[in-house]
C-alpha positions in Angstrom: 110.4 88.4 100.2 111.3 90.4 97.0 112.9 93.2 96.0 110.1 95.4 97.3 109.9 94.1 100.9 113.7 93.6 101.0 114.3 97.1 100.9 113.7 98.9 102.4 113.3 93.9 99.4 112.5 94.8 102.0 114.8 94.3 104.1 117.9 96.4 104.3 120.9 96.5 105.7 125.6 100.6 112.1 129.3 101.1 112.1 131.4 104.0 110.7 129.8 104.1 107.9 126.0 104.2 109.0 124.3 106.2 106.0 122.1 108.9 107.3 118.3 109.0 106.8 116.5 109.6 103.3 114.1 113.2 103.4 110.4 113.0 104.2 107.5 115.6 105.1 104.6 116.7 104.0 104.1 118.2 100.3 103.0 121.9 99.6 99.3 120.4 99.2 98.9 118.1 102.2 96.0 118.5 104.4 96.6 119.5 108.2 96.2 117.0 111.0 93.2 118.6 113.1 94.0 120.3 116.2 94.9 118.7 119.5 96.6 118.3 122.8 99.5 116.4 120.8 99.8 113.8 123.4 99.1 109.9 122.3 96.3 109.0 123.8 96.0 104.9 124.3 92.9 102.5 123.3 91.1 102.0 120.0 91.5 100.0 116.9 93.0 101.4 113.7 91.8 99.9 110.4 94.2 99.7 108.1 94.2 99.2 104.2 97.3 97.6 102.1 97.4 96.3 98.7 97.1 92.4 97.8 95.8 89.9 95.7 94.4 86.9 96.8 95.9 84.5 94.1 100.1 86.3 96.0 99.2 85.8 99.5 101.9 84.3 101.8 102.5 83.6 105.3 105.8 82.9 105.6 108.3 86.0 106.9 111.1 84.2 104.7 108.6 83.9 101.6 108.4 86.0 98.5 106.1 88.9 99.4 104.0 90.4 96.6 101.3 91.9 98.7 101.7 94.7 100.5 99.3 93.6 103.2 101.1 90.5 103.8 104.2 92.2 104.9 102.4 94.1 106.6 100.8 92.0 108.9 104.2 90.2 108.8 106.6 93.1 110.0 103.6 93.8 113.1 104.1 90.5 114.0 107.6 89.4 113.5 110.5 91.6 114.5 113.7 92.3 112.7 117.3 92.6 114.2 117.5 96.5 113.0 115.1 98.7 111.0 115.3 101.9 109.3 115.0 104.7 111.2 116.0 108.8 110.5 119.6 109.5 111.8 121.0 107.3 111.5 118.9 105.3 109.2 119.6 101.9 110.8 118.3 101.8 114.2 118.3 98.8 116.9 115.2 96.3 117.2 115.2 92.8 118.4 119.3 93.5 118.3 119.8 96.2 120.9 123.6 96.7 119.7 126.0 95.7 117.1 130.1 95.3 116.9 132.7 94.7 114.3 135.4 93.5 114.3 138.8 95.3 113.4 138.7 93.9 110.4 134.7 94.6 109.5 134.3 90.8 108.8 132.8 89.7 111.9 130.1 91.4 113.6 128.6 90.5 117.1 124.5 91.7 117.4 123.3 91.5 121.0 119.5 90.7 121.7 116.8 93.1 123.6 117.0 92.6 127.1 113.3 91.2 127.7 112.7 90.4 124.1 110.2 87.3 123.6 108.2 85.5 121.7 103.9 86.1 122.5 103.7 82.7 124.6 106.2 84.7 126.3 109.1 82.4 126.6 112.5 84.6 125.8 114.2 84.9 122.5 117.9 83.4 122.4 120.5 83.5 120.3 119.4 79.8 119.4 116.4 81.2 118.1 118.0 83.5 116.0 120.7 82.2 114.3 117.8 78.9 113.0 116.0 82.6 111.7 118.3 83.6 109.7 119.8 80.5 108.3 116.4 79.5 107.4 116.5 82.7 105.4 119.5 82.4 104.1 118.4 79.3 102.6 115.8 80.7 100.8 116.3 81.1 97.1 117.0 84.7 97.3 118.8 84.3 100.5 122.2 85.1 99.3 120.9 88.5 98.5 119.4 89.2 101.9 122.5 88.3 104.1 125.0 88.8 101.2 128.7 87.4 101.9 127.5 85.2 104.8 127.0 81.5 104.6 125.2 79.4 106.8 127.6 77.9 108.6 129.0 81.2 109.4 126.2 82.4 111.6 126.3 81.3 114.9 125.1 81.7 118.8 127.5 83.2 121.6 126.2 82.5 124.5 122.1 83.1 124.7 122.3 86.3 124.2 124.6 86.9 121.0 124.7 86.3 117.6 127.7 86.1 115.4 127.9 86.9 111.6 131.1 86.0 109.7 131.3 87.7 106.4 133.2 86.5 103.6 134.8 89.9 103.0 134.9 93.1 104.9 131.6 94.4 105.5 130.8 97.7 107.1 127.0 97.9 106.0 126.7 94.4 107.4 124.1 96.3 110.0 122.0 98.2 107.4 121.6 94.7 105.9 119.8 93.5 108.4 116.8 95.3 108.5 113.5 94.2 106.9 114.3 90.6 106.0 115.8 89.3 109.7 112.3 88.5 110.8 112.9 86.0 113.7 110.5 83.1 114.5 111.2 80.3 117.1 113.7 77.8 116.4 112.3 74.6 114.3 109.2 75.7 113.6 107.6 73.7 111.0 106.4 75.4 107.6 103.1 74.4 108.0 102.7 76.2 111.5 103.6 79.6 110.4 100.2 80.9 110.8 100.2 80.2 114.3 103.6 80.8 115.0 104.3 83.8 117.5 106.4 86.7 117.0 108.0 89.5 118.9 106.6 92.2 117.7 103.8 95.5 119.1 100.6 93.1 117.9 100.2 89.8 118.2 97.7 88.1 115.4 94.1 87.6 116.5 92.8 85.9 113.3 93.6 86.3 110.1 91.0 85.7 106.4 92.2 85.8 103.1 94.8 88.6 103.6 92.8 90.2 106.3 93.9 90.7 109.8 93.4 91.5 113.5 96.4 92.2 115.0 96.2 93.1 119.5 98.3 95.1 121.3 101.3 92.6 122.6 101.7 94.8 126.6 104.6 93.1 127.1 106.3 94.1 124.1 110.3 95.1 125.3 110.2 97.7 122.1 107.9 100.6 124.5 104.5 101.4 124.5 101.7 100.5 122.0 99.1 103.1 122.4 96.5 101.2 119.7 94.2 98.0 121.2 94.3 96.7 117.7 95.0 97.3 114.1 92.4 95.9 111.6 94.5 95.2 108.3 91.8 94.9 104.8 93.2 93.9 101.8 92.9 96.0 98.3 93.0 94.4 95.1 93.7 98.1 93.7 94.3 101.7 95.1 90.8 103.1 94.1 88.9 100.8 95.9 91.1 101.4 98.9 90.7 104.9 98.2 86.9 104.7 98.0 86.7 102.7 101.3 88.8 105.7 103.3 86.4 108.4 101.9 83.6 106.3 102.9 85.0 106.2 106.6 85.2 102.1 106.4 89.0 102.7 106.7 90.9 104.8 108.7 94.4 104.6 106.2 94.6 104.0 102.6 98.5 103.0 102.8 100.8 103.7 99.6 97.4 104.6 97.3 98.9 106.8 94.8 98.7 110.0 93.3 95.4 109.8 91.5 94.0 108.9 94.7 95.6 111.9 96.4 94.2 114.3 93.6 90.7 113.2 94.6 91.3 114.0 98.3 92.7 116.7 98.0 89.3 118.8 98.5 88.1 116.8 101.5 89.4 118.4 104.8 88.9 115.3 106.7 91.4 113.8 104.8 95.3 113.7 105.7 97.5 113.2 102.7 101.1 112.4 103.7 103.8 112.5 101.8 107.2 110.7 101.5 109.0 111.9 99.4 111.3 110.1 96.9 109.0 106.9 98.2 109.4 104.6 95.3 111.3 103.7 92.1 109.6 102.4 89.2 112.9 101.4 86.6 112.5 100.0 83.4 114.6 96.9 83.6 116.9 96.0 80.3 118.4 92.8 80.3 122.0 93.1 79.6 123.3 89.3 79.2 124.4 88.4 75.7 121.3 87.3 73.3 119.3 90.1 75.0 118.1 93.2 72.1 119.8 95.2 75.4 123.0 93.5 75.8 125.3 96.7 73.5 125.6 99.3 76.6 124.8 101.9 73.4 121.6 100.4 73.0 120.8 100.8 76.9 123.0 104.4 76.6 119.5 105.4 73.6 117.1 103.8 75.6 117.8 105.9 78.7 117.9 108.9 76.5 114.7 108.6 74.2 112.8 109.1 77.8 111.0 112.4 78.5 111.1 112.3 82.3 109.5 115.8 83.1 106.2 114.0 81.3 107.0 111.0 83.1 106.7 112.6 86.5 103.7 115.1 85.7 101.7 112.5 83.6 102.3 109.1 85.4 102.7 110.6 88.9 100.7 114.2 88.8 103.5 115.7 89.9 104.0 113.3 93.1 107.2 112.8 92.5 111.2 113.6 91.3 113.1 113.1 88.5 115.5 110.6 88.5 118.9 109.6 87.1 119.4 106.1 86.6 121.1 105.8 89.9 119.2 103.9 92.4 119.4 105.1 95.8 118.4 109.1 95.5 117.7 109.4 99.2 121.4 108.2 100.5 123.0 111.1 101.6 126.0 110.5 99.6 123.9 110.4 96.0 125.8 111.3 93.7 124.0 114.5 92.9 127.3 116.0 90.9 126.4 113.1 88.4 125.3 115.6 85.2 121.1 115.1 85.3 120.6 113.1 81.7 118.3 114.9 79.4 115.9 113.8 76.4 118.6 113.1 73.1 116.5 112.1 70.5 119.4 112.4 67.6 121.6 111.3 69.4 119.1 108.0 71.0 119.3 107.5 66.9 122.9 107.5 66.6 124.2 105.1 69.0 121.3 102.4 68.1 122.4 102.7 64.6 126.0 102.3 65.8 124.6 99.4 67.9 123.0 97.7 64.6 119.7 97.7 66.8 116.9 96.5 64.5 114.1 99.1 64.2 111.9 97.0 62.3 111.2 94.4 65.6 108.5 95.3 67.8 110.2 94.7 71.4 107.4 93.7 74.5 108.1 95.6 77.3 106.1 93.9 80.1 104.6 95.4 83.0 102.2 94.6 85.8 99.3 96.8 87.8 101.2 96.0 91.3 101.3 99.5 92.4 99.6 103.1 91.1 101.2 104.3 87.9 103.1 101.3 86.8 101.3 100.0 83.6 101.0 103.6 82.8 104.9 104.5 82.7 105.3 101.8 80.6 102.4 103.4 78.2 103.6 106.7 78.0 107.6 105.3 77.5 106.3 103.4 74.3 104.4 106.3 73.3 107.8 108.2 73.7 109.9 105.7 72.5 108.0 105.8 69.2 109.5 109.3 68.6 112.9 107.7 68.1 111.6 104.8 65.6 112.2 102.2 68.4 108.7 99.9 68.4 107.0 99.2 71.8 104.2 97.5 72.6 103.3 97.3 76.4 102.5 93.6 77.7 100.2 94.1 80.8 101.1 90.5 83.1 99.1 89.3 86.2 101.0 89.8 89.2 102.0 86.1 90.0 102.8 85.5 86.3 105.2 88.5 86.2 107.1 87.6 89.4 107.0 83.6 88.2 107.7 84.0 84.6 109.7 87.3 83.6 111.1 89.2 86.5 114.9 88.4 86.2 114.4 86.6 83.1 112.9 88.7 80.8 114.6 91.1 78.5 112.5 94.4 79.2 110.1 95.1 82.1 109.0 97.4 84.7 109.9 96.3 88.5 109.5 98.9 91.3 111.5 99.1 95.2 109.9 100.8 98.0 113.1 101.5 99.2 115.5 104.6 98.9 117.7 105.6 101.4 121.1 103.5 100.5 122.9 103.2 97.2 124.8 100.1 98.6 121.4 98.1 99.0 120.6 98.4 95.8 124.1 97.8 94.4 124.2 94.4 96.9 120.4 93.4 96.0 120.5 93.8 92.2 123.5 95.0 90.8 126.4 92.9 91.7 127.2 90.0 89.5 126.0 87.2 92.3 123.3 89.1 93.5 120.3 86.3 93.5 118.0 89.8 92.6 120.1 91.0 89.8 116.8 91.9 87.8 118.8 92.6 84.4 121.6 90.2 84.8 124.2 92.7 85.0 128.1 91.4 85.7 130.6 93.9 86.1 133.6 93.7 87.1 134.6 97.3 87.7 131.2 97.7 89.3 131.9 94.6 91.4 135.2 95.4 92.6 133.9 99.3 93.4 131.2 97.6 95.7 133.6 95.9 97.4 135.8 99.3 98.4 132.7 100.5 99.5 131.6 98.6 102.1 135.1 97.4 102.9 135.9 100.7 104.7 134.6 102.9 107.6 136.7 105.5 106.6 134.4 108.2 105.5 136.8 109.8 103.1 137.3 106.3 101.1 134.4 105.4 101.2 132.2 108.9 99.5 135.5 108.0 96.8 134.6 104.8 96.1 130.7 104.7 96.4 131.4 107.8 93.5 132.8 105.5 91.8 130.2 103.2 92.0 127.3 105.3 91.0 129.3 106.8 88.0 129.6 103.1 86.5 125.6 102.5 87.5 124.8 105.4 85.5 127.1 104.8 82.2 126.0 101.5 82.0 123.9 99.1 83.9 120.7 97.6 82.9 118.3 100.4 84.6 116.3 103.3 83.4 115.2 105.3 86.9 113.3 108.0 85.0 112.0 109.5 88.2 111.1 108.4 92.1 107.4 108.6 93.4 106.4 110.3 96.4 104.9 107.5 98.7 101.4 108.7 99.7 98.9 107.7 102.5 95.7 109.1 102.8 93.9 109.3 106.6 91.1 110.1 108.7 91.5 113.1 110.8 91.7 111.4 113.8 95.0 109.1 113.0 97.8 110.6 114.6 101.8 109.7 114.8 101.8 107.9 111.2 105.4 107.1 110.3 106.9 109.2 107.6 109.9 107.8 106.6 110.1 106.4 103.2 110.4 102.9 101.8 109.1 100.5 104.3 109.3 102.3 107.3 105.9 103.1 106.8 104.8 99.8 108.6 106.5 100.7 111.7 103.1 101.5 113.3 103.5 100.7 117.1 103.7 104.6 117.9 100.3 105.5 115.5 97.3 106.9 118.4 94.0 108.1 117.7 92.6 111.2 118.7 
């Protein structure tokens, strides 16, 4: 899974210091659900539209997921230990409750009373703790469980698992969402597609990144009012777009805001937003050899960006401007943090200061994963231009990108459907052993500010320190967070109870009815 499953990544992460949900709603502009009794009906199938490419799919929970559809199908299936929720924002799943210990290094998570697998034998500890060091052992694993090495998760009993962290941990819980997905014990890699989960829907069949999913009645989660959900795979957001308006689809998930301009007449249509859905950074490498490496450079870079255009051009206006602090929807952003404004003298000054050479034309790479993407990085050269600085825009098939440049490459666009928690992207891509640290930033102040942070359930310490944290991000790391996009579905009338938290809560679907 990458950084866009795990966040949410995709995956993240309660205690003392559970963070408290990120905002969502519906915009100004959103059509109205039509009228009715407001009570979830049961039966019917919901077909669903995600985002994919066939040359990215994957079938493994643990894998690097680059289609949207995949993790969808995935997170029906599989269950996690926690997932994000509203307040607080890290709610119990297949782990009913969580403890520390006094020393927030050891944490105890208890399994669902009458959670099982969909041949129905029971889930166990056992089960668990081979789930998570199988992730952990992943290539990115040390990013999804951070602190925690294999041999420090263990069983209790049947019933218990035990995580031993390497330092005090009190966001240990919020960690655990997304990624944890939990399959039997020993399962061999070539049986994934037939291995059973826990989840609301059980697979049915699956094609080429398309899916049946059935209701699982025995689920120990609560009712699942659908029959089925019908997941179709997109290779872009228009087509998606086309197939809801043509009533083939009752969901276009995560289309974007073109697509939301177009429906915008149709009354039929739903158009939910969430807002502060996405982040779409431009990614600077900072490690020495890199044109990025002087923090003045990264300093000019940050301020040659026009991010008012940014949001009405690239996103229609679906969508915030940002301030190169990840995290905008954790309730302790740092929103006292002055908002940086377009500097183009000054851009000048400190690149000349840098010895930054104007004559090179730098490739900033970029890929058409989700809508507006390859067109931020088009308007930023445009923009760039204005302060001598020579772009020119690299568009990079998915699989490419995500083999060959992301967390190698010196300038490129990334994106994280994920928002509500500074900490997860500080633990995901920021600190200096972070397996995701997408511009190869090490810091030691940052690093040791991390640390206080989640190293304390005293509120007071904690807003300090996590201050402290974001002032750093913002003076000097290797991210340009020009703005956040609102996360937009589009859906027939008839689809009622759609999640509308942001980030990857979206795919928590076991509570969508129709009408």
């Amino acid at each position: 899974m990458n950084r866009r499953q795990v966040l949410c990544v995709g995956g993240a992460m309660g205690a003392a210091a559970l963070l408290a949900a990120c905002s969502s709603g519906s915009g100004d502009g959103d059509a109205k659900p039509a009228a009715g009794d407001g009570k979830p009906k049961s039966g019917g199938t919901l077909r669903i539209g995600a985002l994919g490419r066939a040359g990215a799919i994957t079938r493994d929970p643990h894998g690097s997921q680059a289609n949207e559809s995949d993790y969808l199908i995935i997170a029906l299936v599989h269950d996690t230990l926690t997932i994000p929720g509203a307040k607080p924002n890290t709610l119990p799943r297949l782990a009913a409750s969580w403890e520390p210990s006094a020393d927030l290094k050891t944490w105890k998570f208890k399994i669902a009373k009458g959670a099982a697998f969909h041949d129905g034998s029971p889930v166990t500890a056992d089960d668990v703790v081979w789930s998570l060091k199988r992730l952990r052992n992943t290539p990115s694993g040390a990013s999804r469980l951070p602190g925690i090495k294999p041999e420090n998760i263990t069983a209790e009993g049947a019933d218990t698992v035990v995580l031993v962290s390497d330092y005090a941990n009190a966001e240990l819980p919020l960690l655990t969402r997304l990624t944890t997905f939990v399959l039997k014990k020993d399962t061999a890699d070539n049986a994934l597609d037939k291995a059973p989960g826990t989840g609301p829907f059980k697979l049915d069949w699956y094609r080429g990144g398309n899916a049946r999913l059935v209701k699982n009645d025995k689920w120990y989660g609560g009712t699942v009012h659908l029959d089925a959900i019908e997941v179709t795979m997109f290779e872009t957001p228009q087509a998606m777009s086309n197939a809801l308006l043509a009533g083939q689809i009752d969901v276009a998930s995560n289309v974007g805001a073109v697509a939301a301009r177009t429906a915008e007449a149709r009354k039929d249509i739903q158009i939910l937003r969430r807002p502060n859905d996405m982040a779409m950074p431009i990614v600077m490498r900072t490690a020495e050899g890199s044109p990025f490496a002087d923090p003045r450079v990264r300093e000019a870079m940050r301020l040659v960006v026009d991010r008012d255009a940014m949001v009405k051009q690239v996103l229609s206006g679906y969508g915030t401007v940002a301030n190169d602090i990840l995290g905008t929807g954790d309730p302790n952003f740092a929103k006292d943090v002055p908002q940086r404004k377009r500097d183009l003298e000054k851009a000048k000054k400190l690149l000349a200061e840098a010895g930054f050479d104007l004559s090179k034309t730098y490739d900033l790479v970029t890929t058409e994963d989700v809508p507006g993407l390859a067109e931020s990085a088009t308007l930023f050269a445009n923009q760039a231009r204005e302060a001598g600085i020579r772009v020119q825009v690299v568009k990079q098939e998915s699989g490419a990108f995500w083999d060959k440049t992301w967390k190698t490459g010196s300038f490129y666009t990334t994106y994280w459907g994920t928002n509500d928690s500074v900490v997860f992207f500080a633990s995901k891509t920021m600190v200096s052993d972070a397996a995701t640290n997408e511009a190869g930033w090490a810091d030691k102040e940052f690093d040791a500010a991390y640390l206080k942070v989640i190293g304390t359930a005293d509120e007071t310490a904690r807003a300090a320190a996590l201050k402290e944290l974001q002032q750093i991000e913002f003076d000097r790391s290797g991210y340009l967070l020009w703005g956040m996009a609102d996360g937009i579905d589009l859906a027939a009338a008839k689809v009622q109870g759609l999640p509308t938290l942001a980030g990857y809560g979206r795919v928590q679907l076991e509570n969508v009815w129709l009408r």
